[in-house]
C-alpha positions in Angstrom: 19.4 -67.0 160.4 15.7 -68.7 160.8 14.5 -71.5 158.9 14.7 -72.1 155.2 12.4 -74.2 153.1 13.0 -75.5 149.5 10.0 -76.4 147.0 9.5 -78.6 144.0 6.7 -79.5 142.3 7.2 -83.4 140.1 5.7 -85.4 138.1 6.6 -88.9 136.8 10.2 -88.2 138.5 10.9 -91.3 141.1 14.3 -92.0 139.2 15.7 -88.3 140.6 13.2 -87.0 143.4 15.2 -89.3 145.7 18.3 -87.7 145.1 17.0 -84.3 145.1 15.3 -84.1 148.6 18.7 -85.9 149.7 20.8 -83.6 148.4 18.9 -80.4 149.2 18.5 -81.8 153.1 22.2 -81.8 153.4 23.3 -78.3 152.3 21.6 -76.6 154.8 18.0 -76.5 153.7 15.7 -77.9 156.8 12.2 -78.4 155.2 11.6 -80.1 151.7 8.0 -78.9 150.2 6.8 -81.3 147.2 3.7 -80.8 145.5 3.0 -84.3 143.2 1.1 -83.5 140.4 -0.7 -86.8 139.9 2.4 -89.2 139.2 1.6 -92.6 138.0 5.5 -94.4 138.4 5.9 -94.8 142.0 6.5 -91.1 142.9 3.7 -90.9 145.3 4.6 -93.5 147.1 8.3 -92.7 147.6 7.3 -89.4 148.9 5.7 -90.8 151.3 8.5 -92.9 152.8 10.6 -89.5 152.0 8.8 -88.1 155.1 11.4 -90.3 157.2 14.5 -88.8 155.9 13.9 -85.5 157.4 11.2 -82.9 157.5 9.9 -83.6 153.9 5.9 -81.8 153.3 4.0 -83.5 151.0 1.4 -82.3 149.1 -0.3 -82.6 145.4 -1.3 -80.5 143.4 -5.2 -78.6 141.9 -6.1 -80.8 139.8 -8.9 -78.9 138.8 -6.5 -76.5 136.8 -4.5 -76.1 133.4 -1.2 -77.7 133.3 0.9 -74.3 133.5 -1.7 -72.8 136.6 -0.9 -75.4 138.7 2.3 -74.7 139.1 1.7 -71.2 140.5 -1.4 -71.8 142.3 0.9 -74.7 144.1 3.3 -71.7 145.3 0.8 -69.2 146.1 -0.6 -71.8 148.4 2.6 -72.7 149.9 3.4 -69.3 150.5 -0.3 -69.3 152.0 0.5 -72.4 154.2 4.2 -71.9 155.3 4.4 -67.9 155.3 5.0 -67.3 159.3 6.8 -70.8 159.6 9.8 -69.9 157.1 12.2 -67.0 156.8 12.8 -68.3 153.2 11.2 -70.7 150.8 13.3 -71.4 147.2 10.9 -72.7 143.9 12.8 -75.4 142.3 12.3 -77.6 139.5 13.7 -81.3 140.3 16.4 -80.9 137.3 17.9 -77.6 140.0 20.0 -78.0 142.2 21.5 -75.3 144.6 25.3 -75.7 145.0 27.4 -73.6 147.3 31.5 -72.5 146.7 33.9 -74.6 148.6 33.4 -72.9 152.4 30.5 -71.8 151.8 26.9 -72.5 153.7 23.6 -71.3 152.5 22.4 -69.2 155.4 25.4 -66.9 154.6 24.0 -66.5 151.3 21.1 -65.9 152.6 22.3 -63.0 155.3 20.8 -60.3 153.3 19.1 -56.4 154.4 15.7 -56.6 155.4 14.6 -55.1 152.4 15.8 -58.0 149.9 12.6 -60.1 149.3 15.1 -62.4 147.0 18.3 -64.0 146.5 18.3 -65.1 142.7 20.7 -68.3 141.7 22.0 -68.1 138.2 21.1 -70.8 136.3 24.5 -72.9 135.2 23.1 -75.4 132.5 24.6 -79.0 132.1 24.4 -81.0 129.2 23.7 -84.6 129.0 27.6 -84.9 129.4 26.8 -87.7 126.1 24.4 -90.5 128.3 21.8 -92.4 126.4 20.1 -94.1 128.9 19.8 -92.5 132.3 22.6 -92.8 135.0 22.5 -94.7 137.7 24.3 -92.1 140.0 23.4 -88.6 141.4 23.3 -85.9 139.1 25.7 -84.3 140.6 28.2 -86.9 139.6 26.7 -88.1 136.6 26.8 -84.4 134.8 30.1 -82.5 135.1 29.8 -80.3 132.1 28.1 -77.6 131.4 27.5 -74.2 129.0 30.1 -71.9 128.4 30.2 -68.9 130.6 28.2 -67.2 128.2 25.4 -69.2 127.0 22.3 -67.0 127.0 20.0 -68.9 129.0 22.4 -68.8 132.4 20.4 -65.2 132.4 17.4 -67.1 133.6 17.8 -67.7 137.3 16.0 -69.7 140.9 15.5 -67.9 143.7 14.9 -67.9 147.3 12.3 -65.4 148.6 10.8 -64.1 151.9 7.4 -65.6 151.7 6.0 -62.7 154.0 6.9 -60.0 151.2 5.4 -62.2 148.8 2.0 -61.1 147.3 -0.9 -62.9 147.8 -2.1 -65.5 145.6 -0.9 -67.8 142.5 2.9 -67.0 141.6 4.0 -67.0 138.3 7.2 -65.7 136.4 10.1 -65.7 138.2 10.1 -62.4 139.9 6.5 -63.3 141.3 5.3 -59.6 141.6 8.8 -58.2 143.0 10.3 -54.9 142.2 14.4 -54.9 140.7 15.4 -53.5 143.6 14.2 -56.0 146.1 16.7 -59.4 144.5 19.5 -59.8 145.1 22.5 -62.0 144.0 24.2 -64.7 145.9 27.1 -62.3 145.8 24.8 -60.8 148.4 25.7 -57.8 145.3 22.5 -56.0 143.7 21.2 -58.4 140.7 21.9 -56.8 137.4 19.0 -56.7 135.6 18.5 -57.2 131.6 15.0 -56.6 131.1 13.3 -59.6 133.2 16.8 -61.5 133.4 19.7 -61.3 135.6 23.5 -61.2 134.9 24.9 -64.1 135.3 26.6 -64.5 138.6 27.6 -67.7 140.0 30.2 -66.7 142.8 29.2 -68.5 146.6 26.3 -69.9 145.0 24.5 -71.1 141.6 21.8 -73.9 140.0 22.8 -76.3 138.2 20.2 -77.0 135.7 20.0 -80.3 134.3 17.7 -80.1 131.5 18.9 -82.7 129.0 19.7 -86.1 131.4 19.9 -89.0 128.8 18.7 -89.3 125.3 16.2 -91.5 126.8 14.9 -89.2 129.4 14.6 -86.9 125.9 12.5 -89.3 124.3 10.4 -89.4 127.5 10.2 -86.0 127.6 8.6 -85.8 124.6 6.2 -88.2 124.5 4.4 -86.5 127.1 5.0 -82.3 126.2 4.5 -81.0 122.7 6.3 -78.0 123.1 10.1 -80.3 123.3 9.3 -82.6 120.2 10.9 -80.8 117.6 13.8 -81.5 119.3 15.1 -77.8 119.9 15.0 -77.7 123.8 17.8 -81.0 123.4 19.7 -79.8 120.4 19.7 -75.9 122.4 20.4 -77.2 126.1 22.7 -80.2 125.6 26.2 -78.3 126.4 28.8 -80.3 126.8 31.7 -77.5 127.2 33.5 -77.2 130.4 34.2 -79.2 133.3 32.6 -78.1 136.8 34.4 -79.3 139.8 32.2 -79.9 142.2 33.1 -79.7 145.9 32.6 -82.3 148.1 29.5 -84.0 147.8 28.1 -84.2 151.4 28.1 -87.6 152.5 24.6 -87.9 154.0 23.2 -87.6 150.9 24.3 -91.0 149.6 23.0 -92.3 153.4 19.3 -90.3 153.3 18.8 -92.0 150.2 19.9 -95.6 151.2 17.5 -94.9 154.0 14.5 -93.8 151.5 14.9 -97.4 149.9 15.4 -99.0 153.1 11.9 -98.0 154.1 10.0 -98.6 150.7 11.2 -102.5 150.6 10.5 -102.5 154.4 6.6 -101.1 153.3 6.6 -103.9 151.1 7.6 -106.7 153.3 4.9 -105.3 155.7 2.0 -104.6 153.1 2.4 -108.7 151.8 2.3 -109.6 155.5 -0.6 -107.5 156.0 -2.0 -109.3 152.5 -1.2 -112.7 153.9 -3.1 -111.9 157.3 -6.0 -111.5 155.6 -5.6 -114.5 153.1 -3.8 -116.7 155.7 -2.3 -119.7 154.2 0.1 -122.4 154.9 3.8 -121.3 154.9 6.0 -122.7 152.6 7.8 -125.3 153.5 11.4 -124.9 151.9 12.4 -128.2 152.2 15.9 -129.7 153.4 18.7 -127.7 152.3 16.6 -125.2 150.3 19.2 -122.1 151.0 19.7 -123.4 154.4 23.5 -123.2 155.7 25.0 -120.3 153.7 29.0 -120.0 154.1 31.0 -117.5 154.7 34.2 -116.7 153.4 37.2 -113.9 153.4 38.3 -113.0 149.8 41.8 -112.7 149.1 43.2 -110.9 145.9 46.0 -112.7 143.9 48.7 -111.6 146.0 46.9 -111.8 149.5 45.6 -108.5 150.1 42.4 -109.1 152.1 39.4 -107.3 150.2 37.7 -104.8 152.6 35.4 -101.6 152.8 36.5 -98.0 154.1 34.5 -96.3 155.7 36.3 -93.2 155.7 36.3 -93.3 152.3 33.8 -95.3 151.1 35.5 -97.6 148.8 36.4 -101.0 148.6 40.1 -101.7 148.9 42.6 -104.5 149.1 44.8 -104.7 152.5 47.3 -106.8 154.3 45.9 -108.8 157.1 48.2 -106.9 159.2 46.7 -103.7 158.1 43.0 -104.8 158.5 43.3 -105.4 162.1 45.2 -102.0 163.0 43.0 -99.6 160.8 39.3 -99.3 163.0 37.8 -97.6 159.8 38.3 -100.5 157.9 35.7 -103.7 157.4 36.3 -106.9 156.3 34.0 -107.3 153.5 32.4 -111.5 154.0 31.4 -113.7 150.9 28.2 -115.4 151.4 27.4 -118.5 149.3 24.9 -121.2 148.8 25.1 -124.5 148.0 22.0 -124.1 145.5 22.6 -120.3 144.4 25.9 -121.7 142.8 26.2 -118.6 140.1 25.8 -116.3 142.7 27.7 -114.5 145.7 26.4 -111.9 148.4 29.2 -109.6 149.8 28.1 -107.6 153.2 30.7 -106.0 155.0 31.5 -107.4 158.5 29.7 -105.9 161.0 28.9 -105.8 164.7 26.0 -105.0 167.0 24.4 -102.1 166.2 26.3 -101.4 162.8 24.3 -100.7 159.4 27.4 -101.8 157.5 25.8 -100.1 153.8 28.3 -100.0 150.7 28.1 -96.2 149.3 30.2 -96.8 146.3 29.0 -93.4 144.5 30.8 -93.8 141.2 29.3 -97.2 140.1 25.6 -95.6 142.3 25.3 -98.5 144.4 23.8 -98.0 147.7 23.6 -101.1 149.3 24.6 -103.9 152.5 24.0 -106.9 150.5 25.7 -106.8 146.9 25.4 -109.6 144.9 27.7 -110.7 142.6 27.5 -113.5 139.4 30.4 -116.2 140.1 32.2 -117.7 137.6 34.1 -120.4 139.9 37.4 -122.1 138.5 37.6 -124.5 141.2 36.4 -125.4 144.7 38.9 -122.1 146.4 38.8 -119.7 143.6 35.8 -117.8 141.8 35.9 -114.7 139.8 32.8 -112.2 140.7 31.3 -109.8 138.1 28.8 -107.2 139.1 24.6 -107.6 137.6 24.5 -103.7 137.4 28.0 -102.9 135.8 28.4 -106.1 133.6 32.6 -105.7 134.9 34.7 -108.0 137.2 35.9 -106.8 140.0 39.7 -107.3 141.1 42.3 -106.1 143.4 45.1 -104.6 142.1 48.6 -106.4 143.4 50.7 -104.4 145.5 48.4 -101.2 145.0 45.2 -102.4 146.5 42.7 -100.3 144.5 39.8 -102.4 143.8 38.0 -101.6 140.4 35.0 -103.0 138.9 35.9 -102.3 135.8 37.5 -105.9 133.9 35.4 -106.9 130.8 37.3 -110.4 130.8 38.7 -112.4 133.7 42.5 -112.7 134.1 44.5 -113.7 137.3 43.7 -110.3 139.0 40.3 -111.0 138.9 40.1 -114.5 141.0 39.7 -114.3 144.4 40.4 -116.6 146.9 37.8 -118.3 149.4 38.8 -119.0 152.6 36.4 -120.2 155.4 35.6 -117.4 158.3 34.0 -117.4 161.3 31.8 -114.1 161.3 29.2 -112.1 164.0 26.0 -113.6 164.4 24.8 -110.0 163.2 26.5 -110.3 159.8 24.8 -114.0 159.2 21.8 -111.9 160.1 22.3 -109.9 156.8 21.6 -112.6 154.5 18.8 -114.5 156.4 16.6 -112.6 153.9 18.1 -113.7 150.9 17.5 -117.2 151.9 14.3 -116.8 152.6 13.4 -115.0 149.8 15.1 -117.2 146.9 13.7 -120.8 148.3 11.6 -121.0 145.7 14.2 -120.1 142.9 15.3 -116.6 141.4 11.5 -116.1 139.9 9.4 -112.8 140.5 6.9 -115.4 141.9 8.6 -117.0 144.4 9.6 -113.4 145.4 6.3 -112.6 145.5 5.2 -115.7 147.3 7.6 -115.8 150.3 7.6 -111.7 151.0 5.1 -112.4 154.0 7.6 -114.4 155.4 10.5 -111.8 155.7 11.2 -109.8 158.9 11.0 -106.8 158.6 14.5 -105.9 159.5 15.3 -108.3 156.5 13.5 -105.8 154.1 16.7 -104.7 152.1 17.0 -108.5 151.3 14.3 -107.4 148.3 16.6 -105.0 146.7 19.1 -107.8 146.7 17.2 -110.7 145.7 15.5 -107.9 143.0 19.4 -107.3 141.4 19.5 -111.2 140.9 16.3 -111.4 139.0 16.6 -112.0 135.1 15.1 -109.3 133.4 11.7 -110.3 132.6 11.4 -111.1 136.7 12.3 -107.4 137.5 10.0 -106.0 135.0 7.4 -108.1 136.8 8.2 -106.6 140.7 8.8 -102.9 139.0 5.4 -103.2 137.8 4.0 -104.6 140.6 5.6 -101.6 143.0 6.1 -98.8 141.1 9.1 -96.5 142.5 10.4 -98.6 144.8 13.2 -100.1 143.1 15.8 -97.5 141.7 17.6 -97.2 138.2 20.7 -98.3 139.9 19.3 -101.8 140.5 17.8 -102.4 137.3 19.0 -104.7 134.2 20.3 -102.0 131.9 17.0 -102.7 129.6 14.7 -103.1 132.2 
């Protein structure tokens, strides 16, 4: 088939870009092109630990022109650049997404005659599905309605092109110099052609387009572009009609992304050891017993199911002791606690040598090894455990084992019970961090104090030691490192 590129060109956009290079990695797309046009949250810098998800180009944009000319002078030179490397290069915007049928990959869709210079995606337009603030999980999950079937602006459409029959030069419009005859659909049919628009056709393959994401991602919106204040583009685009099932997200998205974050707290562990190398000081002491001796315990639901992770299916379920040790895709999930972090517990999943032991639970977007969770404890065996990001307990359901995190007030299905275990040096090894990181208290400057003295390996200990942080504290490290800490680890008003 040969190789196929996507590009996107961002600005202010580190809540999504993550997702968006994740995504488009995992359906079949082998290069991401992303041209920055000069963002000042963080963007920047995540694309740069982006590289080490896959083959990710990074680029910025000429600043030099107008607003609208950069975006074409950015794929005329990207056409320029990557012309005899690429069979196919798509122009995105990060609210696109490609998504294929059920069954079907996208270099089928792209199989086309030698004479097809483009294969157009009809737009299929998603509404804000009624979020006010932003979501803390993919798009993809986070928006599944869209427009009716015949909402006009599903005649606007994305396209892969052959960059060798591409003209020379800055590309604008979305036909960028092509004759009718030379797109295509996904169909793999003739496009349809309604003056410069296409027929709608979304059968193998369309774009989702998420133009309206949150009320608040309106109001950012405007704030920074005239031409959406009036409020037309949200009261237009903000469909809400039918349901879109979506097939089966691929699952190393979720892990490309967990791996993006992984590297940005490990840049930050390294740049403050750097810092400190330079200004050596004294290391601080912590003291005796300062979040020294953590303990480890099993939880058990109400009626004895032991609480564990699944990695087949990546959710956290209640099983019978029996059950635990006969299933191999199950993990015992291990509750970490500290004699002076009473309010708090860290829950990693049991692990061996070798084993990343990450939580992918994609409905409530967390993407994490170390969760931390409040503790409300009733007495010296029994606590109740409510997630910082969802504000819910969580509980095993008896005799079903589902495990939601979804309680608003604590009742007998939400106590667990502690009981003492003996775990792998390598899961100790997950909190080491943590202790290290919260000797001086949960304050932004004792975060920012004890960094240098954090392995590296221990660098996803920040995002954990971040989630515990009251909200004036994370304000304080998401200014200090713009982009590296996601929406899904946020207070809800940070």
């Amino acid at each position: 088939m040969g190789k196929i590129a996507a590009m996107v060109l961002v600005r202010d956009e580190a809540d999504d870009i993550g997702w968006w290079i994740a995504y488009h990695l995992s359906i079949g797309v082998q290069t991401v092109i992303v041209y920055d046009d000069y963002s000042s949250d963080g963007t920047w810098a995540l694309l740069q630990a982006a590289q080490l998800m896959g083959d990710v180009r990074v680029h910025r944009t000429d600043a030099g022109l107008a607003g609208d000319e950069r975006v074409a002078a950015a794929r005329g030179e990207a056409v320029a650049r990557y012309r005899q490397e690429f069979d196919w290069i798509g122009f995105f915007a990060v609210d696109e997404y490609v998504t294929l049928d059920r069954g079907v990959e996208l270099s089928k869709v792209l199989e086309q005659p030698e004479d097809i210079a483009a294969v157009a995606l009809s737009w299929c337009v998603h509404g804000s599905n009624a979020r006010v603030v932003k979501p803390r999980v993919s798009p993809l999950v986070a928006y599944p309605l869209h427009a009716s079937a015949d909402f006009q602006p599903h005649f606007h459409y994305s396209a892969f092109y052959r960059p060798a029959m591409l003209p020379e030069g800055a590309l604008s419009g979305e036909r960028l110099g092509l004759t009718r005859e030379q797109v295509a659909s996904a169909s793999g049919e003739p496009a349809v052609w309604h003056g410069e628009l296409v027929q709608p056709n979304w059968y193998r393959a369309r774009v989702r387009k998420y133009a309206c994401r949150s009320m608040a991602h309106y109001l950012e919106r405007i704030r920074n572009d005239v031409a959406v204040a009036d409020g037309v583009w949200w009261r237009h685009l903000d469909q809400n009609v039918e349901y879109s099932d979506l097939p089966a997200l691929p699952r190393t998205m979720e892990e490309k992304v967990f791996a993006l974050y992984r590297a940005l707290w490990n840049r930050i562990v390294l740049r403050s050891q750097l810092t400190s190398a330079l200004r050596p000081g004294a290391v601080p002491d912590g003291g005796e017993g300062a979040l020294s001796g953590a303990v480890a315990y099993e939880l058990r639901g109400s009626d004895g199911h032991v609480l564990c992770y699944d990695r087949r299916t990546h959710h956290l379920r209640g099983v019978w002791p029996e059950v635990l040790e006969q299933t191999p895709t199950l993990r015992k999930v291990i509750a970490f606690r500290w004699p002076d972090l009473p309010d708090w517990t860290v829950l990693v999943q049991e692990v061996g040598p070798g084993e990343d032991g990450s939580f992918h639970l994609g409905e409530h977007g967390l993407l994490l090894d170390r969760m931390p969770m409040r503790t409300v404890g009733y007495d010296a065996h029994t606590v109740a455990l409510q997630s910082p990001f969802l504000h819910r307990y969580m509980s095993i359901v008896p005799m079903d084992g589902t495990v939601p995190i979804d309680r608003q007030s604590v009742q007998g299905w939400e106590q667990f019970r502690l009981r003492p275990a003996l775990v792998s040096a390598e899961t100790v090894e997950k909190v080491a961090g943590i202790g290290a990181l919260a000797r001086g208290g949960l304050q932004a400057d004792a975060v920012l104090t004890l960094l240098p003295y954090v392995t590296i390996e221990q660098g996803a200990s920040l995002a954990t030691v971040f989630a515990m942080l009251p909200v004036a504290d994370q304000r304080r490290l998401v200014a200090e490192f713009p982009g590296c800490f996601p929406q899904w680890l946020r207070g809800y008003d940070v």
